[in-house]
Every structure is written in structure tokens, then in C-alpha cells.
C-alpha positions in Angstrom: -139.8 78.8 -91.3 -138.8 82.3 -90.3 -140.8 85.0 -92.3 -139.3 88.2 -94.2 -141.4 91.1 -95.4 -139.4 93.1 -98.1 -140.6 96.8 -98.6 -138.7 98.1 -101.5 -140.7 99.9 -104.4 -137.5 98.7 -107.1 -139.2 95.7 -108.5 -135.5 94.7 -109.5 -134.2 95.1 -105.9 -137.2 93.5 -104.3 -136.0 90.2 -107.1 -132.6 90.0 -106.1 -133.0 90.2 -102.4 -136.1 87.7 -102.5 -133.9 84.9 -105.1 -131.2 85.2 -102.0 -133.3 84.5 -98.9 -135.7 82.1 -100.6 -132.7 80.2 -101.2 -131.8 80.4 -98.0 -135.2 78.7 -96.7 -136.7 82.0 -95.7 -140.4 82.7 -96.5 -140.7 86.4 -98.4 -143.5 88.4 -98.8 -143.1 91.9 -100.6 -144.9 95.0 -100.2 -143.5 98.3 -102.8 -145.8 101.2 -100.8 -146.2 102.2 -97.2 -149.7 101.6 -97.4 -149.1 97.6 -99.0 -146.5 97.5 -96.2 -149.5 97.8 -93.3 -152.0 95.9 -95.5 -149.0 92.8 -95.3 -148.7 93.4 -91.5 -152.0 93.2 -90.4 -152.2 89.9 -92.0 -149.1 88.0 -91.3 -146.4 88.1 -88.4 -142.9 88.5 -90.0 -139.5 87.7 -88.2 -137.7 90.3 -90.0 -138.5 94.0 -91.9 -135.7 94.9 -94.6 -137.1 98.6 -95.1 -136.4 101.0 -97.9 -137.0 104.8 -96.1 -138.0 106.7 -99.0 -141.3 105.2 -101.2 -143.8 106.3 -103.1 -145.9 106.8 -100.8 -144.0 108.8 -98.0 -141.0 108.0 -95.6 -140.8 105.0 -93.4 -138.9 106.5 -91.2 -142.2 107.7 -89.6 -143.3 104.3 -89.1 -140.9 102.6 -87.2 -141.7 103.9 -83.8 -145.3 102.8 -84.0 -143.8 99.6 -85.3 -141.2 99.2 -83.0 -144.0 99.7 -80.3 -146.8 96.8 -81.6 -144.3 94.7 -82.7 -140.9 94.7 -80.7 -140.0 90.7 -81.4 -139.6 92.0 -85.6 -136.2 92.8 -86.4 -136.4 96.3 -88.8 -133.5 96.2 -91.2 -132.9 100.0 -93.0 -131.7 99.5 -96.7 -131.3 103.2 -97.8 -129.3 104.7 -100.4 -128.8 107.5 -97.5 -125.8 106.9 -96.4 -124.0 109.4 -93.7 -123.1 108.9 -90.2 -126.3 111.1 -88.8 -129.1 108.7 -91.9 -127.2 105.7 -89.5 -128.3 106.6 -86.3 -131.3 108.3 -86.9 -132.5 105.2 -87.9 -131.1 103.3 -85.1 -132.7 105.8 -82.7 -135.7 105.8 -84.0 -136.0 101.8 -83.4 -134.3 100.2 -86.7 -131.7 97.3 -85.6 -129.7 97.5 -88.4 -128.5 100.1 -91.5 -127.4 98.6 -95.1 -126.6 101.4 -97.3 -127.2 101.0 -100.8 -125.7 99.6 -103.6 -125.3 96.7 -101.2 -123.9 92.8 -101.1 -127.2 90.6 -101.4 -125.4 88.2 -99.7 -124.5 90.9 -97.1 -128.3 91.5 -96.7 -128.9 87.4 -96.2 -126.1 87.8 -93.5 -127.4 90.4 -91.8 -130.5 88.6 -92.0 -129.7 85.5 -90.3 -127.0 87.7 -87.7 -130.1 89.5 -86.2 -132.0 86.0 -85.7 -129.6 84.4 -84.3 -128.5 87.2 -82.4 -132.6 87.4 -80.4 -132.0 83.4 -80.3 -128.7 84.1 -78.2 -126.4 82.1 -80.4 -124.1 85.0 -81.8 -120.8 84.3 -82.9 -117.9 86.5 -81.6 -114.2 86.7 -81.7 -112.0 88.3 -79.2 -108.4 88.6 -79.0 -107.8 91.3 -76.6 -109.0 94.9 -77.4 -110.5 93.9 -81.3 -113.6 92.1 -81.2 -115.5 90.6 -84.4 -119.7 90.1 -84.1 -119.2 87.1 -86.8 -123.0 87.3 -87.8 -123.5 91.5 -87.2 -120.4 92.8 -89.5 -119.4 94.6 -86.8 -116.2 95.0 -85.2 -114.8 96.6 -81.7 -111.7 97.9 -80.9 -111.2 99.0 -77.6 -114.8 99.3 -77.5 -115.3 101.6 -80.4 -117.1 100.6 -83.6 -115.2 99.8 -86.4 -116.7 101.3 -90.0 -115.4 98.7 -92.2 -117.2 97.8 -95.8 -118.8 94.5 -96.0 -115.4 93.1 -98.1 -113.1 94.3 -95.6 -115.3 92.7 -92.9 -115.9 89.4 -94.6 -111.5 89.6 -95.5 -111.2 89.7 -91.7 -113.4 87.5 -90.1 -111.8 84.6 -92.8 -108.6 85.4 -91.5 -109.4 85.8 -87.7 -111.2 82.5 -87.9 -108.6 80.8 -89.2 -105.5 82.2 -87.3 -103.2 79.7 -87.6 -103.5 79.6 -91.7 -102.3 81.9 -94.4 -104.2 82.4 -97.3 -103.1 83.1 -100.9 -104.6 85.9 -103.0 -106.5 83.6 -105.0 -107.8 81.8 -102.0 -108.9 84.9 -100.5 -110.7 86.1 -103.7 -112.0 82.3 -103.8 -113.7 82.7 -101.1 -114.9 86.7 -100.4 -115.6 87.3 -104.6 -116.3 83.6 -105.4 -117.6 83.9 -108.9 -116.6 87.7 -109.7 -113.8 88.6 -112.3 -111.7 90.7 -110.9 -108.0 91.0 -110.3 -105.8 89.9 -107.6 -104.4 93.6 -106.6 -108.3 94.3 -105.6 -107.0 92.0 -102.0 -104.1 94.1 -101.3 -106.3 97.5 -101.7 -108.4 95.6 -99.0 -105.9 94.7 -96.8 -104.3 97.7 -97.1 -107.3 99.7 -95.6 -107.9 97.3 -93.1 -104.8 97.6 -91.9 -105.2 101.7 -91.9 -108.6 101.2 -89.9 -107.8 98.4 -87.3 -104.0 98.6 -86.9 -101.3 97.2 -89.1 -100.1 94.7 -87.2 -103.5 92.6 -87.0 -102.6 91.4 -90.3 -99.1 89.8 -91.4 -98.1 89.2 -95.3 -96.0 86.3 -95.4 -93.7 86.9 -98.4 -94.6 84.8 -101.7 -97.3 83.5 -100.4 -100.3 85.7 -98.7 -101.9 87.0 -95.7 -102.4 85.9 -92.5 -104.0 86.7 -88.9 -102.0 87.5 -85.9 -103.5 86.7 -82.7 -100.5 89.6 -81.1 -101.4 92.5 -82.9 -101.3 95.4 -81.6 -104.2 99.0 -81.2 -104.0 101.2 -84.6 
């Protein structure tokens, strides 16, 4: 059972993320302070960090390249409510391998989660069709070898349709499957696919009159 060491000092945050990957079979341990953070490490090996940067106690950004040095096999995974470009890779250059900006997706967090494992177990998930490339696990897309900043509903909106090229899918399916339980209206998939479209290229995505969207495998560079 892989092990995940939560350092968050919101109680509340700390619940959510721990309901999510216990139910997902992970084992969680918690820690709200720098200091119960080292206390929890010197004990236990964990598979995975999820890291708030700014606690009670000081920054964790000073941390990680200690960390990063005694234990290079854990994955460090930044939640921050920092959110700019320059928060992103400071924190991947200091040793993080991954950045989740707050508010954030639990089941984002579970995905990432579970993308980085497989990812250090070589079993990675990635579609191609020509320049645009889509890290299945990572949320991460390429195009022409260039990151991608997509949000975690655009992402999840184009990896269902990219995975399943040959189908279209109806509003409702679409909201079925990225929302699932949320109330929200239809309209909230054409905003998505509207931006998507502005980000990756508009011909990556065709609407098929009366009925949805759907992939094309022919699109063509934004």
C-alpha cells in the first residue's frame, strides 16, 4: 500500500484530501506544522508529499532541497494558494514534482497522486496525434512541445474526448462524466470548450450540430 503524508495546517483541507485517497486504498498520515512534518518523516517512509508552502511554523519551501536530497524516491506535491507563473517554477526548481494551486479538484489532487506513481513505475499514459500531446495521468498537455496551461476541467474535457475519438458526446454526457454529481448548467461545457479551443487550436475540437462535441484526430496548430 503506497503511503501519503499530507502537510496542510487547514484541518478541513487536510479531511477532504485524506476522505479521497483513503478511498482510493492509499495509506495517509497528516502532519499541520513543519516541525510535525520532520517528526512523521523520521518515522515512516512515504511514497508521496502533498505540501502546503506557507504554515505555521515557517515556509516549506526551505525544506524541499534537503528533502529532495535524503529522500529522492518521494514524490513532493506543492498545494499553494500561490498561484503565478514564477510560485510554479520556483517550486519546481527547487525540487517539487508537481504544483496544484488552490482552491483545487480533490479528485484532481487523487489524480495527480496516482499520475506521479505511475509515472516513477513507467506506466504513464500518453496520447499523441501529431504536434498535441496529452500526459493522461500528469494533466499536462504539449503542443509542439510547449506546455499547455489548461484548468483541470478543460484538461479532464479533453482527454474524454481525445480518448474516445471516434465518439461524440452530448452536453449532458460530458457534464455526466467531468461534474458527475454537481448542479450546474449545460452552457458551463460550451464556456469550456470554447477556451479550449482558444488555447490549443479550434480545430481540435468539432461540434456536430444538435448533438455535441467531438475529437478530431486532423486538427490543426492554434
Amino acid at each position: 500500500m503506497f503511503r501519503i503524508l499530507i502537510v496542510e495546517d487547514d484541518a478541513g483541507i487536510r479531511e477532504i484530501l485524506k476522505k479521497y485517497l483513503v478511498a482510493e486504498g492509499f495509506e495517509i498520515e497528516e502532519a499541520g506544522t513543519l516541525y510535525e512534518m520532520r517528526e512523521k518523516i523520521s518515522q515512516k517512509s512515504f511514497d508521496v508529499v502533498l505540501l502546503d508552502i506557507m504554515l505555521p511554523d515557517g515556509y516549506a519551501t526551505s525544506e524541499i532541497p534537503e528533502f529532495r536530497v535524503e529522500f529522492p524516491e518521494t514524490g513532493i506535491i506543492i498545494i499553494s494558494a500561490r498561484d503565478t507563473d514564477m510560485d510554479r517554477i520556483f517550486g519546481i526548481e527547487l525540487g517539487a514534482d508537481d504544483y496544484i494551486v488552490k482552491p483545487f479538484n480533490p479528485r484532481e489532487v487523487v489524480a495527480r497522486v496516482k499520475a506521479f506513481i505511475r509515472r516513477t513505475r513507467g506506466e504513464s499514459e500518453v496520447i499523441r496525434f501529431r504536434e498535441l500531446e496529452i500526459y493522461c495521468d500528469e494533466y499536462l498537455v504539449k503542443l509542439n512541445g510547449k506546455k499547455v496551461d489548461l484548468t483541470g476541467k478543460e484538461f479532464e474535457i479533453l482527454r474524454l474526448l481525445a480518448k474516445n475519438s471516434n465518439r461524440v458526446f452530448s452536453r449532458d454526457e460530458i457534464l455526466d462524466k467531468i461534474w458527475k454529481d454537481e448542479f450546474i448548467s449545460d452552457r458551463v461545457v460550451d464556456v469550456h470548450i470554447s477556451s479550449l479551443r482558444n488555447k490549443i487550436g479550434k480545430d481540435w475540437i468539432i461540434t456536430v450540430r444538435g448533438i455535441g462535441y467531438k475529437f478530431s484526430t486532423k486538427g490543426t496548430i492554434k
